[in-house]
N, C-alpha and C positions, 0 to 999 in steps of 0.2 A: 504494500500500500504506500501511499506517495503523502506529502505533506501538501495541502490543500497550499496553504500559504507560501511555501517555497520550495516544492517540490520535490524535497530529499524524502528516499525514500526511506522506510520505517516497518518494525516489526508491529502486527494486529493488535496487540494486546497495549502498546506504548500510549500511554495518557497525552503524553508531548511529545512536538518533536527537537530533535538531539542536535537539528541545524538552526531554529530560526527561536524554541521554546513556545510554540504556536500551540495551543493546545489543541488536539488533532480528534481526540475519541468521539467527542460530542457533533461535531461537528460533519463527521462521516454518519455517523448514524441516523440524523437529522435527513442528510442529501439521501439516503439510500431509502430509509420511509416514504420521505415526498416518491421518489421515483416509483416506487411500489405504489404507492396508490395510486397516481398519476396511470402507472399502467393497469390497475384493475377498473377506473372509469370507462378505460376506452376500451379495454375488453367487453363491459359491459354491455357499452352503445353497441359496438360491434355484434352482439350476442343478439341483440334486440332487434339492428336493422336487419340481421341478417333471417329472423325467425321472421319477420314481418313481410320482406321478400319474399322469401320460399313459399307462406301462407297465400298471399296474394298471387304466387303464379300456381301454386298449386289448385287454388280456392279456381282462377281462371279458365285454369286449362278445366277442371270437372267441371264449370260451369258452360265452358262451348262446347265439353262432350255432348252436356244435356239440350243444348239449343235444340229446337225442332228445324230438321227439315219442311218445304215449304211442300202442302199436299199437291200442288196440283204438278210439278216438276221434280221434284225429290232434290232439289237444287239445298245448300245449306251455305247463308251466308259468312264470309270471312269475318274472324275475330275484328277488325278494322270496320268492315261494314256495321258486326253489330255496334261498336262503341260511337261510330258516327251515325248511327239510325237511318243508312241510305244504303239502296241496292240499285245497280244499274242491271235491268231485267234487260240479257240479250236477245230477247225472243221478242217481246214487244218494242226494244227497245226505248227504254222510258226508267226515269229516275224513277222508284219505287222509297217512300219514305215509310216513319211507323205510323205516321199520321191519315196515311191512304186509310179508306174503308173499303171493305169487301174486295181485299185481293189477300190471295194466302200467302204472298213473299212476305206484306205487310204482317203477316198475325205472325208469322217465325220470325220476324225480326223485334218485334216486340216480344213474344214470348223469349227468345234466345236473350236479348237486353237484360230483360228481366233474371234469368237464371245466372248471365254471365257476372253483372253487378252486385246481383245478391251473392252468391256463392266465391266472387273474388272477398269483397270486404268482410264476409265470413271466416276464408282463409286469412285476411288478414289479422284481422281479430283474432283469432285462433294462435296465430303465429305472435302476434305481441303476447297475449297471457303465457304461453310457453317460451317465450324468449325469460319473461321477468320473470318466471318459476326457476329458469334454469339459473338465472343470476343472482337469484334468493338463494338458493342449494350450493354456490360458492362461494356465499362468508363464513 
């Protein structure tokens, strides 16, 4: 170990150091805490964005498994398509929104909407309570 103050180095156990009389023990001990904690906050964060990821792509991906296909084409819109609530129908060609009535691309796109929002912010949620479980389980 090295003397904070002036650099000579020193055996662990030495109160002071032998080049400068810097008192050395307190002073290591102090910096090595801080740094310890310092890296268990960001372990934390880390722990939590990362559960809240995974929940949210996980919670997504089940939720465009469950999107319904559209009855009259068996057609099923893109994850993109559902979060903008628009379908470009190749067949009729015609922007199809969720706000259309009486077209079934329209009722799977609200219906898929629906499951894909729900069931993300579900994984998310899911995935924050288990992040902050897992970061309570290591103090």
């Amino acid at each position: 170990m090295h003397c904070p103050n002036c650099g000579k180095e020193h055996e662990q156990n030495d109160l002071f150091c032998s080049g400068c009389g810097t008192k050395i023990s307190s002073q290591i001990k102090e910096t090595s805490t801080a740094s310890e904690a310092t890296t268990l906050k960001i372990d934390k964060r880390l722990i939590i964005i990362f559960c809240l990821a995974a929940g949210l792509f996980f919670g997504g991906a089940l939720g465009y498994s469950l999107a319904p296909e559209s009855k009259g084409r068996g057609e099923k819109p893109s994850v993109i398509d559902l979060i903008k609530g628009t379908y470009y129908d190749t067949v009729a060609y015609e922007l199809v929104t969720t706000k259309d009535s009486n077209s079934h691309i329209a009722d799977a796109l609200r219906q898929g909407r629906g499951s894909l929002f729900t069931l993300s912010l579900l994984g998310a949620l899911t995935g924050g309570i288990v992040g902050g479980m897992i970061t309570k389980k290591k103090n």
